[in-house]
C-alpha positions as CSV (number, residue, x, y, z in Angstrom):
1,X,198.4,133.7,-16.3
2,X,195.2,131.9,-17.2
3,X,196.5,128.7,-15.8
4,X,198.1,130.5,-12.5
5,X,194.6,131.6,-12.5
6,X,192.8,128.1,-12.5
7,X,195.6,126.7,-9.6
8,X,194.6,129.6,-7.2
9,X,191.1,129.2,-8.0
10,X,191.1,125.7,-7.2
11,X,193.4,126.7,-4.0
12,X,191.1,128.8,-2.6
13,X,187.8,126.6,-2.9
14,X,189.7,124.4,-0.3
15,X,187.6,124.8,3.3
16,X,187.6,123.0,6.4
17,X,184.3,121.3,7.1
18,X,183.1,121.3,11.1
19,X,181.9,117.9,10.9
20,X,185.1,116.2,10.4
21,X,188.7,116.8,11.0
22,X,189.7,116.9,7.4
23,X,189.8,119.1,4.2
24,X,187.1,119.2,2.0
25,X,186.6,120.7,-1.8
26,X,183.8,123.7,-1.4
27,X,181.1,124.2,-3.5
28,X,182.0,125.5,-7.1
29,X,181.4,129.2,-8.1
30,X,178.2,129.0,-9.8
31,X,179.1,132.3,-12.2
32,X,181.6,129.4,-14.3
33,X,180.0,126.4,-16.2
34,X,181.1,123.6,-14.2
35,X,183.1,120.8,-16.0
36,X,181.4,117.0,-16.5
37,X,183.7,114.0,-16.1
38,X,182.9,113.7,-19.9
39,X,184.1,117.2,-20.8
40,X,187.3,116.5,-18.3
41,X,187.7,113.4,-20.0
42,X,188.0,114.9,-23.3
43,X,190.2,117.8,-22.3
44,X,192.8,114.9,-20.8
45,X,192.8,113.0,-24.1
46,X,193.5,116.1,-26.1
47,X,196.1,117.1,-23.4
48,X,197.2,114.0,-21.1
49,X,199.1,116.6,-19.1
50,X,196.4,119.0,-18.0
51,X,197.1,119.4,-14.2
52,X,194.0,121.4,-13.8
53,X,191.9,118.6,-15.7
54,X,193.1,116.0,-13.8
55,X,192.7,117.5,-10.7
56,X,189.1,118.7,-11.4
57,X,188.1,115.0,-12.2
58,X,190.1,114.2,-9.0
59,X,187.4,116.0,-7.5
60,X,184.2,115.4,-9.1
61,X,185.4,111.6,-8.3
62,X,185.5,112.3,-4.7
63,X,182.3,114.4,-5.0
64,X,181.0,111.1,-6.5
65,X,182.2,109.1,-3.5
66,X,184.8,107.3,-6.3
67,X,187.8,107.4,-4.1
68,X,189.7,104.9,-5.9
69,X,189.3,107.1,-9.5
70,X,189.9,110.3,-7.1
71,X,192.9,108.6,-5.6
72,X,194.3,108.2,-9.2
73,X,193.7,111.7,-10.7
74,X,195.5,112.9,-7.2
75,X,198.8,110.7,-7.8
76,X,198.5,112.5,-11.6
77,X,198.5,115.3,-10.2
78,X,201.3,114.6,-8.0
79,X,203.3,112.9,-10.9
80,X,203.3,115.8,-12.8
81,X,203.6,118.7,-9.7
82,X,205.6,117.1,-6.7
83,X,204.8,119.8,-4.6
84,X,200.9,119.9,-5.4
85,X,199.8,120.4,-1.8
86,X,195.8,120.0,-3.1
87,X,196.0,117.1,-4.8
88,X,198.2,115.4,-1.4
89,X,195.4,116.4,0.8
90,X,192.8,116.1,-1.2
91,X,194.4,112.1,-2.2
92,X,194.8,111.8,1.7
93,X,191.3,112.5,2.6
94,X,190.4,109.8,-0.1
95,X,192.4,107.8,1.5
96,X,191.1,108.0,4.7
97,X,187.4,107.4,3.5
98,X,188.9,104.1,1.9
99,X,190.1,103.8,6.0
100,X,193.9,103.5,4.5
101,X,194.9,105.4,7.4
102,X,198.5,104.5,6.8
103,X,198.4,105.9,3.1
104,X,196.7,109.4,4.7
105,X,199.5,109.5,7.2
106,X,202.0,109.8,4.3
107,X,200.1,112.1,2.0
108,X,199.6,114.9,5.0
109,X,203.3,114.2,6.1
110,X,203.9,115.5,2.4
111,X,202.0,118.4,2.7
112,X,204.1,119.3,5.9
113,X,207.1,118.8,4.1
114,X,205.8,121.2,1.4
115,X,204.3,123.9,3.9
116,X,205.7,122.8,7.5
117,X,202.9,125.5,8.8
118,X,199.3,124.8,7.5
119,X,197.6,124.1,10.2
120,X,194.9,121.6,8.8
121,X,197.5,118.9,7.6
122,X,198.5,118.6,11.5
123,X,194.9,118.1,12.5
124,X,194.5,115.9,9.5
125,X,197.3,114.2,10.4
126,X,196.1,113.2,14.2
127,X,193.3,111.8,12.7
128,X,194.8,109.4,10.4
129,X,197.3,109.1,13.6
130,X,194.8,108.1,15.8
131,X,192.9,105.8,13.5
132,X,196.3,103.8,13.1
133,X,196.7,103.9,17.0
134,X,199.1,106.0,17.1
135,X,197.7,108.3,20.0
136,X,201.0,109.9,21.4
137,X,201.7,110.9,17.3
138,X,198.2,112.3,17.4
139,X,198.3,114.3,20.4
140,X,201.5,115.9,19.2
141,X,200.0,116.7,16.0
142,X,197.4,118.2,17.6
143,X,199.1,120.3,19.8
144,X,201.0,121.8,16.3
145,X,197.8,122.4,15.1
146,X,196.6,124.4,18.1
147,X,199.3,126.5,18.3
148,X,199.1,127.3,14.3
149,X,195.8,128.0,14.5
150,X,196.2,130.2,17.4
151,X,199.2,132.0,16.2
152,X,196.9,132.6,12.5
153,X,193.9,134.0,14.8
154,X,192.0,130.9,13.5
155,X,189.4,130.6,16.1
156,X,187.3,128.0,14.6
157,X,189.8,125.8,13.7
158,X,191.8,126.4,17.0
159,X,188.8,125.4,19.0
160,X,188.4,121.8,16.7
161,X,191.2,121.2,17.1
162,X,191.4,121.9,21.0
163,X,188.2,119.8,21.3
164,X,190.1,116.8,19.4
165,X,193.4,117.5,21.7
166,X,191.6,117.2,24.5
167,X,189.1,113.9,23.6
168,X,192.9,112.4,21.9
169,X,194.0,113.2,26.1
170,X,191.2,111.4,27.8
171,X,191.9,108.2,25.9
């Protein structure tokens, strides 16, 4: 239970940031110590198959702007949970500050494959699209995203996203 516990936990600190298109991990709750890449460390060498551990360090890496030590406790992650959707987004957005657009692009097409209906993955998605200059791919994306976030009475992600539809049009 404990460990179902720690997965939603992480889950839910997921948020979309206004500032950019893609996902971003939010602040930890303060009420819990918050683990060190030292303590994480240790935890992973008396357990080399701690999920939660390695995605934890997965994001204190990206926190750190470490993509490439991010990208690696992602594709852990993802080794030992297929279907992890966090650690495919979280590995895309890496991805996408390393500009490996192409890389991103697969990593959000897995999290459709997982959950054909989250929203953010679609915008995501555009963006890596558009950076690889794929602009019909994006706009199509987009207009996914839209719609999701319409039908889920998202209002702040429905009018991002409109704002990125429409700036995908004009080019």
């Amino acid at each position: 239970m404990t460990k179902y516990l720690s997965k939603l936990s992480i889950l839910l600190s997921a948020i979309v940031l206004t500032s950019t298109p893609l996902l971003a991990i939010a602040a930890p709750d303060s009420s819990q110590p918050q683990p060190t890449l030292a303590s994480l460390d240790a935890t992973l060498q008396q357990n080399p198959k701690d999920l939660d551990a390695y995605l934890q360090r997965g994001i204190l890496h990206a926190r750190l702007q470490q993509n490439i030590p991010a990208i690696a406790d992602y594709t852990e992650v993802i080794r030992l949970d297929p279907n992890n959707i966090l650690a495919y987004s979280n590995r895309a957005n890496a991805k996408v500050n390393m500009k490996d657009y192409q890389g991103a692009y697969l990593d959000y097409s897995q999290v459709l494959r997982i959950e054909p209906e989250r929203a953010i993955a679609y915008n995501n998605r555009a963006f890596a699209r558009h950076q690889m200059g794929d602009c019909k791919g994006a706009i199509s994306d987009l207009k996914i995203a839209v719609e999701l976030y319409r039908i889920m009475g998202d209002s702040s992600g429905y009018q991002s996203s409109l704002a990125n539809l429409k700036k995908f049009q004009r080019k």
